[in-house]
C-alpha positions as CSV (number, residue, x, y, z in Angstrom):
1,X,0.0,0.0,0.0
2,X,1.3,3.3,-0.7
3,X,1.7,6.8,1.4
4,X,-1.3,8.0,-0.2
5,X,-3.7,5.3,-0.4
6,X,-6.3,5.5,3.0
7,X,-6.0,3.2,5.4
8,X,-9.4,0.8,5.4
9,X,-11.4,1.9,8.4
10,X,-12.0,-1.1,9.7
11,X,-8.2,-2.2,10.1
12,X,-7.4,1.4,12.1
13,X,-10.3,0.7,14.3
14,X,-8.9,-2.4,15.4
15,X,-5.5,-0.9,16.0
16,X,-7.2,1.8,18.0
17,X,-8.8,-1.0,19.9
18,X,-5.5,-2.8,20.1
19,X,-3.8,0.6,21.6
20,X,-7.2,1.3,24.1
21,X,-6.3,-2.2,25.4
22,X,-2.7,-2.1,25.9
23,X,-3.0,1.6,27.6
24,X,-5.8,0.0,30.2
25,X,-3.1,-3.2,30.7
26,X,-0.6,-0.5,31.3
27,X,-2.5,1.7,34.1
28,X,-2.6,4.2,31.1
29,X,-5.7,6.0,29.5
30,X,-5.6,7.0,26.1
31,X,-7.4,10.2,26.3
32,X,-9.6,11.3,23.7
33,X,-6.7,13.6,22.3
34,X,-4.3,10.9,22.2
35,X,-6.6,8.8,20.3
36,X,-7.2,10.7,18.1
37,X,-3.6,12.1,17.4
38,X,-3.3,8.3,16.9
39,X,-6.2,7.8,14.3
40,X,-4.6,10.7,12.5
41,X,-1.3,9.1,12.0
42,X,-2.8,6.0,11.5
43,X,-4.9,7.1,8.6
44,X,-2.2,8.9,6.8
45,X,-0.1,5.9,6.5
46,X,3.6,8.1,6.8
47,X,5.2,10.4,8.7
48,X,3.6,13.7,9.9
49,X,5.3,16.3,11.0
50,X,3.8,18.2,14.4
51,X,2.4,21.2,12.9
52,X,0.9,19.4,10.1
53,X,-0.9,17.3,12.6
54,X,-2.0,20.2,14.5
55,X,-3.9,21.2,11.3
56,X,-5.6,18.0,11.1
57,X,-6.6,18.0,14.9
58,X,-7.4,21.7,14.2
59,X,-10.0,20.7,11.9
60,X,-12.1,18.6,14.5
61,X,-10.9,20.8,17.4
62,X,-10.0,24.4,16.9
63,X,-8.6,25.1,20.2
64,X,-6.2,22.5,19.9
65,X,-2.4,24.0,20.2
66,X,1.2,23.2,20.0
67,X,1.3,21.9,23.4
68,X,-1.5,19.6,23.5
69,X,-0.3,17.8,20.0
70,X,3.4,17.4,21.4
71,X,2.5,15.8,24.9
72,X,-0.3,13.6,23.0
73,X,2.7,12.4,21.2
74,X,5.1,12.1,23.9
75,X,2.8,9.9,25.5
76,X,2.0,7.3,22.4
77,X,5.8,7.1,21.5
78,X,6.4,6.2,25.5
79,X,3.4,4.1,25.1
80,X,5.8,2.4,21.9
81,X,2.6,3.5,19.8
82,X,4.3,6.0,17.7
83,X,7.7,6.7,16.3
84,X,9.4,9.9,16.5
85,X,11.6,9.9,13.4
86,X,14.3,11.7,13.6
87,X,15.6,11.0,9.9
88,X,12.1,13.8,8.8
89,X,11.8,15.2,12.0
90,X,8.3,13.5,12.0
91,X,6.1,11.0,13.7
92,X,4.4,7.6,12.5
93,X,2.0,5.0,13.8
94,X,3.4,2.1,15.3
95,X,1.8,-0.3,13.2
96,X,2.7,-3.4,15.0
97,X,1.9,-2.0,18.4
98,X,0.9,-5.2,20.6
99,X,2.4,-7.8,18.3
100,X,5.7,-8.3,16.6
101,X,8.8,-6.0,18.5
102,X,10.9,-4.2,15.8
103,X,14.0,-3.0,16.2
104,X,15.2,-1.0,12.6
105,X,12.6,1.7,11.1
106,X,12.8,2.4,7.0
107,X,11.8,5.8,6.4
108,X,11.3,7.8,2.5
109,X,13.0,11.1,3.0
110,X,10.8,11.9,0.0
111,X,7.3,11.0,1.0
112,X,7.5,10.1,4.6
113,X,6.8,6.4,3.9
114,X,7.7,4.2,7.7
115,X,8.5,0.6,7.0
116,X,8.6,-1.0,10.2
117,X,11.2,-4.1,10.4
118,X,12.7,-6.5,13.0
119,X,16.2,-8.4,12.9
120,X,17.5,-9.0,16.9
121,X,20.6,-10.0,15.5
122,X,21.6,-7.1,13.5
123,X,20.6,-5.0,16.3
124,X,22.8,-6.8,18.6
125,X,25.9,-6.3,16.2
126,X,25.2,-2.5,16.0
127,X,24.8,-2.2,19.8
128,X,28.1,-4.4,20.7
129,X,29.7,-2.6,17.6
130,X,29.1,1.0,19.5
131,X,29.6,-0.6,22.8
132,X,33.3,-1.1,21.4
133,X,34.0,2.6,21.0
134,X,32.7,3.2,24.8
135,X,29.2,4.1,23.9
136,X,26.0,2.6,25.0
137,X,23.0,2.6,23.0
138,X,20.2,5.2,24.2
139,X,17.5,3.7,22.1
140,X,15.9,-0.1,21.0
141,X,15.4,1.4,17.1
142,X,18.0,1.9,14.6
143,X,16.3,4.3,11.9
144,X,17.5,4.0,8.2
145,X,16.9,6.6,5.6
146,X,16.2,6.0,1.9
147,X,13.4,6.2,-0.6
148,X,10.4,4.0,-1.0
149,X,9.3,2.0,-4.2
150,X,7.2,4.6,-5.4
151,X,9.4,7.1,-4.7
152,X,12.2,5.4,-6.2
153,X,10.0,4.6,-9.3
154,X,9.5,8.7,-9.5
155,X,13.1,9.4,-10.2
156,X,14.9,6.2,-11.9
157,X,13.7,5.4,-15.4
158,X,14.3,1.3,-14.1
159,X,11.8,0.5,-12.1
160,X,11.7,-2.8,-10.3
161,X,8.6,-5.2,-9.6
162,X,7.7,-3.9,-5.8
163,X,9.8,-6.2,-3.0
164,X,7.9,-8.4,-1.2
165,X,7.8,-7.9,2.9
166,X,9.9,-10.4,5.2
Protein backbone atom coordinates (compact mmCIF):
# COMPACT_ATOMS: atom_id res chain seq x y z
CA UNK A 1 0.00 0.00 0.00
CA UNK A 2 1.27 3.33 -0.68
CA UNK A 3 1.69 6.84 1.40
CA UNK A 4 -1.33 8.00 -0.19
CA UNK A 5 -3.69 5.31 -0.45
CA UNK A 6 -6.27 5.53 2.98
CA UNK A 7 -6.05 3.20 5.43
CA UNK A 8 -9.43 0.75 5.38
CA UNK A 9 -11.37 1.95 8.44
CA UNK A 10 -11.98 -1.06 9.72
CA UNK A 11 -8.17 -2.22 10.06
CA UNK A 12 -7.41 1.37 12.09
CA UNK A 13 -10.28 0.68 14.26
CA UNK A 14 -8.91 -2.40 15.42
CA UNK A 15 -5.54 -0.86 16.02
CA UNK A 16 -7.18 1.78 18.01
CA UNK A 17 -8.83 -0.95 19.86
CA UNK A 18 -5.50 -2.84 20.08
CA UNK A 19 -3.79 0.59 21.65
CA UNK A 20 -7.23 1.31 24.08
CA UNK A 21 -6.30 -2.15 25.41
CA UNK A 22 -2.65 -2.06 25.94
CA UNK A 23 -3.05 1.63 27.62
CA UNK A 24 -5.80 0.03 30.23
CA UNK A 25 -3.15 -3.17 30.65
CA UNK A 26 -0.64 -0.48 31.33
CA UNK A 27 -2.49 1.72 34.11
CA UNK A 28 -2.60 4.22 31.13
CA UNK A 29 -5.66 6.04 29.48
CA UNK A 30 -5.59 7.03 26.11
CA UNK A 31 -7.36 10.19 26.27
CA UNK A 32 -9.56 11.30 23.66
CA UNK A 33 -6.73 13.61 22.27
CA UNK A 34 -4.32 10.93 22.23
CA UNK A 35 -6.65 8.79 20.34
CA UNK A 36 -7.21 10.66 18.06
CA UNK A 37 -3.59 12.12 17.38
CA UNK A 38 -3.28 8.34 16.94
CA UNK A 39 -6.23 7.77 14.32
CA UNK A 40 -4.58 10.67 12.53
CA UNK A 41 -1.35 9.09 11.97
CA UNK A 42 -2.76 5.99 11.45
CA UNK A 43 -4.92 7.09 8.57
CA UNK A 44 -2.21 8.93 6.82
CA UNK A 45 -0.07 5.94 6.50
CA UNK A 46 3.61 8.05 6.83
CA UNK A 47 5.18 10.38 8.73
CA UNK A 48 3.64 13.73 9.94
CA UNK A 49 5.27 16.28 10.99
CA UNK A 50 3.79 18.23 14.39
CA UNK A 51 2.43 21.23 12.87
CA UNK A 52 0.90 19.44 10.10
CA UNK A 53 -0.88 17.33 12.64
CA UNK A 54 -1.99 20.24 14.47
CA UNK A 55 -3.94 21.21 11.28
CA UNK A 56 -5.58 17.98 11.06
CA UNK A 57 -6.56 17.99 14.92
CA UNK A 58 -7.45 21.73 14.21
CA UNK A 59 -10.01 20.69 11.90
CA UNK A 60 -12.13 18.57 14.49
CA UNK A 61 -10.86 20.81 17.36
CA UNK A 62 -10.02 24.36 16.92
CA UNK A 63 -8.65 25.15 20.18
CA UNK A 64 -6.16 22.50 19.92
CA UNK A 65 -2.36 24.00 20.24
CA UNK A 66 1.22 23.16 20.00
CA UNK A 67 1.29 21.94 23.38
CA UNK A 68 -1.55 19.62 23.51
CA UNK A 69 -0.32 17.83 19.96
CA UNK A 70 3.41 17.42 21.44
CA UNK A 71 2.45 15.84 24.90
CA UNK A 72 -0.28 13.62 22.98
CA UNK A 73 2.65 12.45 21.24
CA UNK A 74 5.13 12.07 23.86
CA UNK A 75 2.81 9.88 25.50
CA UNK A 76 1.99 7.33 22.40
CA UNK A 77 5.81 7.08 21.55
CA UNK A 78 6.43 6.18 25.52
CA UNK A 79 3.41 4.08 25.09
CA UNK A 80 5.78 2.44 21.87
CA UNK A 81 2.60 3.49 19.82
CA UNK A 82 4.33 6.04 17.70
CA UNK A 83 7.69 6.67 16.30
CA UNK A 84 9.38 9.87 16.51
CA UNK A 85 11.63 9.94 13.41
CA UNK A 86 14.34 11.69 13.57
CA UNK A 87 15.58 11.00 9.86
CA UNK A 88 12.14 13.84 8.76
CA UNK A 89 11.76 15.18 12.02
CA UNK A 90 8.33 13.52 11.98
CA UNK A 91 6.14 11.00 13.73
CA UNK A 92 4.39 7.56 12.54
CA UNK A 93 1.96 5.02 13.77
CA UNK A 94 3.38 2.09 15.27
CA UNK A 95 1.78 -0.34 13.18
CA UNK A 96 2.74 -3.44 14.96
CA UNK A 97 1.86 -1.96 18.39
CA UNK A 98 0.94 -5.19 20.60
CA UNK A 99 2.41 -7.78 18.28
CA UNK A 100 5.71 -8.30 16.57
CA UNK A 101 8.75 -5.97 18.51
CA UNK A 102 10.86 -4.18 15.76
CA UNK A 103 14.03 -2.96 16.24
CA UNK A 104 15.23 -1.00 12.62
CA UNK A 105 12.62 1.74 11.13
CA UNK A 106 12.84 2.43 7.01
CA UNK A 107 11.79 5.79 6.38
CA UNK A 108 11.35 7.85 2.52
CA UNK A 109 12.97 11.11 3.05
CA UNK A 110 10.82 11.90 0.00
CA UNK A 111 7.26 11.02 0.99
CA UNK A 112 7.54 10.06 4.63
CA UNK A 113 6.85 6.41 3.89
CA UNK A 114 7.73 4.23 7.65
CA UNK A 115 8.51 0.63 7.00
CA UNK A 116 8.58 -1.04 10.24
CA UNK A 117 11.21 -4.10 10.39
CA UNK A 118 12.72 -6.54 13.02
CA UNK A 119 16.17 -8.37 12.92
CA UNK A 120 17.51 -9.00 16.95
CA UNK A 121 20.59 -10.03 15.50
CA UNK A 122 21.64 -7.10 13.51
CA UNK A 123 20.61 -4.98 16.28
CA UNK A 124 22.77 -6.83 18.64
CA UNK A 125 25.89 -6.27 16.16
CA UNK A 126 25.25 -2.47 15.98
CA UNK A 127 24.77 -2.20 19.80
CA UNK A 128 28.06 -4.45 20.66
CA UNK A 129 29.68 -2.55 17.55
CA UNK A 130 29.06 0.95 19.48
CA UNK A 131 29.65 -0.57 22.82
CA UNK A 132 33.33 -1.10 21.36
CA UNK A 133 34.00 2.61 20.99
CA UNK A 134 32.67 3.25 24.83
CA UNK A 135 29.24 4.10 23.86
CA UNK A 136 26.04 2.61 24.99
CA UNK A 137 22.97 2.65 22.98
CA UNK A 138 20.23 5.18 24.18
CA UNK A 139 17.54 3.72 22.05
CA UNK A 140 15.92 -0.08 21.01
CA UNK A 141 15.42 1.40 17.14
CA UNK A 142 18.05 1.94 14.56
CA UNK A 143 16.28 4.31 11.88
CA UNK A 144 17.51 4.04 8.15
CA UNK A 145 16.92 6.65 5.62
CA UNK A 146 16.16 5.98 1.89
CA UNK A 147 13.39 6.25 -0.61
CA UNK A 148 10.36 4.02 -0.99
CA UNK A 149 9.28 1.96 -4.21
CA UNK A 150 7.19 4.56 -5.44
CA UNK A 151 9.39 7.14 -4.73
CA UNK A 152 12.17 5.39 -6.19
CA UNK A 153 10.00 4.64 -9.27
CA UNK A 154 9.51 8.66 -9.50
CA UNK A 155 13.05 9.36 -10.23
CA UNK A 156 14.91 6.24 -11.94
CA UNK A 157 13.69 5.42 -15.38
CA UNK A 158 14.31 1.30 -14.11
CA UNK A 159 11.82 0.55 -12.15
CA UNK A 160 11.68 -2.78 -10.28
CA UNK A 161 8.64 -5.16 -9.63
CA UNK A 162 7.65 -3.86 -5.76
CA UNK A 163 9.82 -6.23 -2.98
CA UNK A 164 7.89 -8.37 -1.19
CA UNK A 165 7.82 -7.90 2.89
CA UNK A 166 9.92 -10.35 5.20
Amino acid sequence: MTAATPAPASRVAKQLDTAQALCESRGKRLTPIRRRVLEILLLQERSVKAYELLELIRQDQRGAAPPTVYRALDFLVEEGLAHRLDATNAWAACHDAGGKPHDLLVVCTECGAVAELSDPGLTRRIADKVAHTGFRLSGHETELRGLCHDCHCRTDTVCPDPPTVM
